[in-house]
C-alpha positions in Angstrom: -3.6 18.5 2.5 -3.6 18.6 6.4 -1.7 21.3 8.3 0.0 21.8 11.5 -3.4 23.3 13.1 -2.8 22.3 17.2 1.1 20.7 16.7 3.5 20.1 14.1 2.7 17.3 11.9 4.9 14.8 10.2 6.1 12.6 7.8 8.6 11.5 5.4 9.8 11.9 1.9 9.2 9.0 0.1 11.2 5.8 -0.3 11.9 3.3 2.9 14.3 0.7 3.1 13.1 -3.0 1.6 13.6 -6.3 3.2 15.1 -9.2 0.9 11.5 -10.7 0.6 10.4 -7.5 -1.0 13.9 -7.5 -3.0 13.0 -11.4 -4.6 9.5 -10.2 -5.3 11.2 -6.8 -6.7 13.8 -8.7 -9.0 11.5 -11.4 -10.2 8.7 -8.7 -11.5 11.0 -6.9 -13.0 13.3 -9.4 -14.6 10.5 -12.0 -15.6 12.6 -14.5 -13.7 10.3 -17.4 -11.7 7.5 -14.7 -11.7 4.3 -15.6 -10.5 2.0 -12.7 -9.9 -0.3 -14.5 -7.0 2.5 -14.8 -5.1 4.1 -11.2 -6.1 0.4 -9.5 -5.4 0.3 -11.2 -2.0 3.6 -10.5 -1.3 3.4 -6.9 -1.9 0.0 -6.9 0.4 1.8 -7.8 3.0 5.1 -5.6 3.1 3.1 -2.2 1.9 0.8 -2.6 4.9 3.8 -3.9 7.3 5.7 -0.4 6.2 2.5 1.6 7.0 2.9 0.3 10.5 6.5 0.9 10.9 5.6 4.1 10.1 2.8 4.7 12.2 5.0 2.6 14.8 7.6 5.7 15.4 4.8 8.3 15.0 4.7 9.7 11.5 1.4 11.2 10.7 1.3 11.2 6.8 2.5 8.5 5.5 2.8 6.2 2.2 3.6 2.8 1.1 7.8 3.1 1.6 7.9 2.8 -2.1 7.8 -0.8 -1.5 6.5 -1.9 -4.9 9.3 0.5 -7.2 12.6 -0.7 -8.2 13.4 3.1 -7.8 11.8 6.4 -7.3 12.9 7.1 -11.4 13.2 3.7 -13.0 9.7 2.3 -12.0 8.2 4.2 -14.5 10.0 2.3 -17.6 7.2 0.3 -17.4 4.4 2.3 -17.4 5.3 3.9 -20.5 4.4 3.0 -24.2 6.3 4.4 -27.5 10.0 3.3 -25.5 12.6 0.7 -25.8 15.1 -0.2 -23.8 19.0 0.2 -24.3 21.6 -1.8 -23.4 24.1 -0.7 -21.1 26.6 -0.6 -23.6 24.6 1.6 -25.7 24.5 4.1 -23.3 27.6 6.3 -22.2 25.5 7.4 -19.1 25.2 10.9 -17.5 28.4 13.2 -18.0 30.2 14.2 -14.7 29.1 16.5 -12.3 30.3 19.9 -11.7 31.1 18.3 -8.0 32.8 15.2 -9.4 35.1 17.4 -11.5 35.6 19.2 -8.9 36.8 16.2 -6.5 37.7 13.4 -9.2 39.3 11.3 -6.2 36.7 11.5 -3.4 34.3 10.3 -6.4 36.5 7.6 -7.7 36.4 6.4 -3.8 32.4 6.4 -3.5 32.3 4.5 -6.6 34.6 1.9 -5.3 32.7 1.8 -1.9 29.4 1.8 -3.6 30.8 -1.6 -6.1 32.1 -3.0 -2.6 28.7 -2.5 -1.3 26.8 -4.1 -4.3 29.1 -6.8 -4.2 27.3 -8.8 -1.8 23.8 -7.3 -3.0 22.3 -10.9 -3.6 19.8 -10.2 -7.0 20.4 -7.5 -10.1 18.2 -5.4 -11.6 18.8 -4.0 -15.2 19.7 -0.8 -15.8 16.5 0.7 -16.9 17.8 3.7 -19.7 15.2 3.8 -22.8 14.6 5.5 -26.0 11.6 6.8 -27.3 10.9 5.0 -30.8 7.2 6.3 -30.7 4.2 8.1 -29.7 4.3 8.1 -26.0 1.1 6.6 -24.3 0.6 5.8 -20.5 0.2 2.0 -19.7 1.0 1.5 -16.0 -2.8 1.4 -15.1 -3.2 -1.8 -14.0 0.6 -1.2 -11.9 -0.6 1.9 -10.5 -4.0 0.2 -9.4 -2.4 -2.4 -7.6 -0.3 0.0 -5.7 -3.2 2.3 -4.9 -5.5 -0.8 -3.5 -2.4 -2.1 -1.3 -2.1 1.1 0.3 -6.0 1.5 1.0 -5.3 -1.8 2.2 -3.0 -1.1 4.6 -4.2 2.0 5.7 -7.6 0.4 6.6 -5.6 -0.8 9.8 -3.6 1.7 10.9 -4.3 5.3 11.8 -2.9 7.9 10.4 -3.5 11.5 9.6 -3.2 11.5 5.7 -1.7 9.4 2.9 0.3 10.3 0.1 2.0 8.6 -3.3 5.0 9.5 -5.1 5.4 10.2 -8.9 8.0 11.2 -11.0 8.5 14.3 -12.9 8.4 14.4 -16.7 11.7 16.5 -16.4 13.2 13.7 -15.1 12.3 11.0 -17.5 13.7 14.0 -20.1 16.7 13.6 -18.6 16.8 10.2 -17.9 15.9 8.6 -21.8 16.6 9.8 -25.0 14.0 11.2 -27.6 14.3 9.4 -31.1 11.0 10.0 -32.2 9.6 13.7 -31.9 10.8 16.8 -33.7 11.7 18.9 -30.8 12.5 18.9 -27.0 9.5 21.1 -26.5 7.4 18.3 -28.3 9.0 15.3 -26.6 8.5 17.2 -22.8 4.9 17.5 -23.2 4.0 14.1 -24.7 5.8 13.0 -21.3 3.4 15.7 -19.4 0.6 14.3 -20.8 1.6 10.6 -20.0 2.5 11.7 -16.3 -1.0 13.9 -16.3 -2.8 10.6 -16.0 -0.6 9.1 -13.1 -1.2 12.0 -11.5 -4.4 12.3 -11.4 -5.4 9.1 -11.2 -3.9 8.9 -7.6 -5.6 12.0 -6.4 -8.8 10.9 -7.9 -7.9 7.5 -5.2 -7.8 10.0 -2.5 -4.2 10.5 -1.6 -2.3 13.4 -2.0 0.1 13.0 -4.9 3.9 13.9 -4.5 5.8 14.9 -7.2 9.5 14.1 -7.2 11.7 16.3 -9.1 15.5 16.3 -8.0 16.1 17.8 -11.3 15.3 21.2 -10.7 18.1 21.3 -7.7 20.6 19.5 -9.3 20.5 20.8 -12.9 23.0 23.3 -11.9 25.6 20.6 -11.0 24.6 18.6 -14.2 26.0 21.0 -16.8 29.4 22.5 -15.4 29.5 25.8 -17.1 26.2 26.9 -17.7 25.4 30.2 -15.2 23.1 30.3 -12.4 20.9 32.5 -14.9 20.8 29.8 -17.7 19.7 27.2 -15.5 16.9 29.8 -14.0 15.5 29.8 -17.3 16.0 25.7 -17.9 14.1 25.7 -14.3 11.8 28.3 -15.3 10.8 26.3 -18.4 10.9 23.1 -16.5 8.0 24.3 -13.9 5.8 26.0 -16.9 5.7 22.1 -18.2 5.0 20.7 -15.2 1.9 22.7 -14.3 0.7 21.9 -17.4 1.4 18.2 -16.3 -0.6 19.0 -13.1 -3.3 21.0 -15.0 -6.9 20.4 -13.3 -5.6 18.5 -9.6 -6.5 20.9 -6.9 -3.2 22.4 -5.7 -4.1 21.3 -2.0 -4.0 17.7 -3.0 -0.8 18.0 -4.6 3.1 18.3 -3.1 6.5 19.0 -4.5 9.7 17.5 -3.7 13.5 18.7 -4.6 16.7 17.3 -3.7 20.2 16.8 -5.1 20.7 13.4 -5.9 23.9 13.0 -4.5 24.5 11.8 -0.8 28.2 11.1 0.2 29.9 13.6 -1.1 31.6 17.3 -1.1 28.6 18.6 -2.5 30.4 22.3 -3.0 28.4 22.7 -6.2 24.8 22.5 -5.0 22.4 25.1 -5.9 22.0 27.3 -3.4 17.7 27.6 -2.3 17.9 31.6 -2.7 19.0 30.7 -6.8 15.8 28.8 -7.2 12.9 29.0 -4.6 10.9 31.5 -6.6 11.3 29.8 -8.9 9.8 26.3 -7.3 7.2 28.2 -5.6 5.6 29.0 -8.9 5.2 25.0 -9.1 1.3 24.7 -9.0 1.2 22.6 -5.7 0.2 23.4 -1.6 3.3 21.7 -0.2 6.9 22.1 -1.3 9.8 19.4 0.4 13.1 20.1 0.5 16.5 19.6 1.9 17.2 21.4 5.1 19.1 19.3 7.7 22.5 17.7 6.0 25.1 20.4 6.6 25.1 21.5 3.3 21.9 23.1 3.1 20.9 23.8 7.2 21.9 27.1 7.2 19.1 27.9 4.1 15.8 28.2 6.7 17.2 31.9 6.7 16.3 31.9 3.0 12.5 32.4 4.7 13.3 35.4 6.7 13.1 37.7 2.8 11.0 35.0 0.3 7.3 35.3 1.8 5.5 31.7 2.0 2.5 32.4 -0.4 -0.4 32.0 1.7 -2.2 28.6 1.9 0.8 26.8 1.3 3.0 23.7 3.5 6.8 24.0 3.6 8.2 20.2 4.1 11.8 20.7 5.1 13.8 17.9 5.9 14.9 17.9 9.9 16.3 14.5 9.7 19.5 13.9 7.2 18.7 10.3 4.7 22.8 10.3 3.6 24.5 10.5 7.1 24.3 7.3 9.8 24.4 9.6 13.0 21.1 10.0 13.9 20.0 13.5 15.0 19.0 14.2 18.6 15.4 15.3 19.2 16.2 18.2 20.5 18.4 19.4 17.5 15.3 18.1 15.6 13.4 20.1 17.6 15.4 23.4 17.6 14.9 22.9 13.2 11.5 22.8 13.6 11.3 25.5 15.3 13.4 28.1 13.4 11.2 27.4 10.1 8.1 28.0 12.2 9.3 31.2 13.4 9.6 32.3 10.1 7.0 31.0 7.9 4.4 30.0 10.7 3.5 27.3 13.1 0.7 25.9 11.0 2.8 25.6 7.6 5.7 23.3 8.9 5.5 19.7 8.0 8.4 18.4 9.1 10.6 15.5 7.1 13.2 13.8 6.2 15.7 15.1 3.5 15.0 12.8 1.0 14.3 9.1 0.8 15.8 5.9 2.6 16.0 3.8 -0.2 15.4 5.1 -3.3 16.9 2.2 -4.9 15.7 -1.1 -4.3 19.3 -2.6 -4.4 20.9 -0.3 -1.9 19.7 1.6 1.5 21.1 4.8 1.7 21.5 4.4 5.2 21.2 1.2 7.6 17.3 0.1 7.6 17.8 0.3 11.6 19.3 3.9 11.1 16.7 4.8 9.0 14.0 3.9 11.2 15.7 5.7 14.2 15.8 9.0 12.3 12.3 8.7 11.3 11.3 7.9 15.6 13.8 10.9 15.9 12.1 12.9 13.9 8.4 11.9 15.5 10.6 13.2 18.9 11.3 16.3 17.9 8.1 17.3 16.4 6.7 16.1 19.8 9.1 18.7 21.5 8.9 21.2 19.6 5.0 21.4 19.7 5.1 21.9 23.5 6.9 25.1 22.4 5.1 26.5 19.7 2.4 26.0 21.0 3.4 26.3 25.1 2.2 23.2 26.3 
């Protein structure tokens, strides 16, 4: 993994807003509808090295393929998985509330009007992808995950750029996410799904990119189960990270990078886990990089969190010093001044800086404005450029 050696380097988390083209070739794949994979395998070509450029475009040094092929950062993986079958929608009651929705029942009844207002003119459908498992759990998104590795090579053959990196999803995630009809206990269900994710994993390291692993639910497990204490969900964590190590068992740490969020954007947010409830905990997960959320005003305040836990040596922190849920888009020299304070406390050479979390990390709805988007990330390439010159007195 490359570091910050002569000025800070950076890049992003993850998922990047996706044109309509990329939408139809998005919906037809996934839906089987007027699919014809020439045309989809071209397609794709062409928008994963047109996002590489964007990237490179507004200065971002390690970059990926925007996600561009996923119809989520979660749900791509429902088919890349054997022993599963899909549910309807009307199978599945869904995740319970939040402790923040409880909390606020009215601002959440007002996001999920906006966000059906929103979808409302959203011109194609994907299903809802919830699954049980029905059977021995086997990895089969080889052939998937090879296309998406050869685009990217593709594309990166024409652009410089300091480093690539793919996204994968956690196995606590997927957990969460479908329900276990098959083995006898969670414990057994968990690590079939570490040793399905083992060979995603490795399999893009073994390409030659460094492999991010996306886990919101170690920071958001807290608000997921309203009464359970900071201390029960230290040990659901704890467990959490002794699994995925062993999903990461063998891949050089170096080549490997860890990503945490919330997954909730518009919103109170009271109930977030704090960083000092949990980051000795994440630091235990067996990568050289860690992202996080550091810039929404929520979480800002938590580079202090630095001054008393100790960086272990050899590692990258990633914090996010551009916001992916709010449409004002941060000044340079407020990027800057971020930069900065986590460099004064865990050193110069082991700031990445980044974005919160992704742009899109659904293929039917941006977080934020594509054009807002793209001027955070050129915000973000700003302030790293500014706050270079100070660190290192140019």
């Amino acid at each position: 993994m490359k570091t910050s050696t002569d000025r800070i380097l950076t890049t992003h988390v993850g998922s990047l807003p996706r044109s309509q083209d990329v939408l139809k070739l998005i919906h037809a794949k996934a839906t089987g509808s007027d699919f014809d994979a020439g045309r989809y395998q071209a397609g794709m070509s062409e928008v994963v090295t047109d996002s590489v450029r964007q990237q490179a475009d507004v200065g971002l040094d390690v970059v990926n393929d925007g996600e561009q092929t996923k119809t989520s950062f979660v749900a791509y993986i429902c088919s890349r998985l054997g022993g599963f079958e899909f549910i309807a929608p009307s199978d599945n009651p869904g995740l319970p509330p939040t402790r923040d929705a409880l909390a606020f029942p009215a601002v959440y009844e007002d996001v999920a009007r906006l966000t059906a207002f929103r979808r409302k003119d959203v011109p194609l459908r994907l299903p809802r992808m919830w699954m049980r498992c029905t059977g021995p759990i086997t990895y089969t998104g080889h052939a998937d995950l090879k296309a998406d590795i050869e685009y990217l090579k593709a594309a990166l053959s024409a652009v410089p750029a300091e480093e690539a990196f793919m996204t994968s999803i956690s196995p606590s995630n997927l957990e969460l996410n479908h329900r276990n009809e098959f083995y006898r206990s969670g414990e057994e269900y968990l690590t079939a799904l570490c040793d399905a994710m083992h060979e995603e994993y490795k399999t893009i390291v073994d390409a030659g990119f460094i492999l991010q692993v996306d886990d919101p639910r170690m920071a958001t497990h807290y608000d997921r189960t309203p009464g359970a204490s900071i201390e029960e969900c230290r040990r659901f964590i704890a467990t959490r990270v002794d699994a995925l190590n062993y999903a990461l068992r063998g891949i050089p740490e170096d080549r490997i990078r860890f990503h945490t969020c919330y997954s909730v954007n518009v919103a109170p947010r009271v109930h977030d886990l704090e960083l000092r409830d949990y980051v000795d905990l994440m630091l235990k997960v067996r990568a050289g990089g860690y992202s996080i959320e550091a810039a929404n005003p929520r979480h800002e305040h938590e580079w202090q969190v630095f001054e008393d836990v100790k960086l272990p040596d050899g590692k990258v922190l990633i914090p996010g010093v551009v916001s992916h849920c709010v449409s004002l888009v941060e000044h340079p020299e407020l990027v800057a001044q971020r930069i900065v304070r986590f460099a004064r406390v865990v050193g110069r050479e082991n700031v990445i800086a980044s974005a919160d979390c992704g742009f899109g990390t659904s293929a039917v709805l941006d977080e934020v404005h594509p054009d807002v988007a793209w001027a955070k990330l050129a915000a973000l390439s700003e302030g790293a450029r500014r706050a270079s010159k100070e660190l290192w007195r140019r």
